[in-house]
N, C-alpha and C positions, 0 to 999 in steps of 0.2 A: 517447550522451546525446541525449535529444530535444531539440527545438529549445526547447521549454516552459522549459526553465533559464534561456536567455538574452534570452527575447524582449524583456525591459526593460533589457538594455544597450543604452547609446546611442552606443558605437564599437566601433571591431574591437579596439582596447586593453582597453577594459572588457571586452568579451565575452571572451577570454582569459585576461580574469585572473580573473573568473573559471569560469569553466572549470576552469581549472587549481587554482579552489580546491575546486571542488565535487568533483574527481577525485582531491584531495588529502585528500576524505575518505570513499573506496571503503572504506574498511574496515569503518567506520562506517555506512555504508550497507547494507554487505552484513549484519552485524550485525542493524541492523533489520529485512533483508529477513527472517533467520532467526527474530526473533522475532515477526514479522507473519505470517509462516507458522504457528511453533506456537498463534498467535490461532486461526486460521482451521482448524484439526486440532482445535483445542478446542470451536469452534462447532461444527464437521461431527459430534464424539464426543457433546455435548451434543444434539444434536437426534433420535438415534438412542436416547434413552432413551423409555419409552414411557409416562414418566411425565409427557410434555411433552405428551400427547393429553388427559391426564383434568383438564384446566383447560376452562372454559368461553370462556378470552381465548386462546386458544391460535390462532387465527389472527392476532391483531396480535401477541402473542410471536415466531410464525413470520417474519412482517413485519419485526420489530425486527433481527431474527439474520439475515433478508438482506441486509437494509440495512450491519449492518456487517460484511457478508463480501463486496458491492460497495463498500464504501468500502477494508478491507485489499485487494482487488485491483488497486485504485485507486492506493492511495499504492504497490504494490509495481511497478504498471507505471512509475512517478514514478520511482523511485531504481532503475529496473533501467537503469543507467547504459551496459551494453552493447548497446544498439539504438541506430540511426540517428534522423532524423529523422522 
């Protein structure tokens, strides 16, 4: 778990608990990781149509679709609870 979870606990009791509750809900988490992924398979299949070139906005459409496939990489580094600090 990154240190980001607890940085606004303000003892070692608080930070602890939790902890212990944010890990209390890995299930949960992993859950979301799975459906933050199929998000991010659905942008990458969606971009590959080649119906997405014969728009005139199609570079701020392009724009829009990375913006939230940096934002799901974002929240998945967040809840990937298995890394250090």
């Amino acid at each position: 778990m990154i240190s980001a979870w607890t940085k606004n606990c303000n003892s070692d009791e608080e930070k602890a608990r939790f902890q212990s509750a944010v890990l209390g809900a890995k299930p949960v988490l992993n859950r979301l990781n799975e459906l933050l992924c199929e998000m991010e398979e659905d942008l990458s299949r969606s971009e590959l149509s080649s119906a997405n070139y014969d728009t005139p906005n199609w570079a701020p459409k392009q724009a829009h679709v990375n913006g939230q496939k940096a934002q799901i990489r974002t929240i998945k580094f967040l809840i990937n609870l298995d890394q250090g600090n």
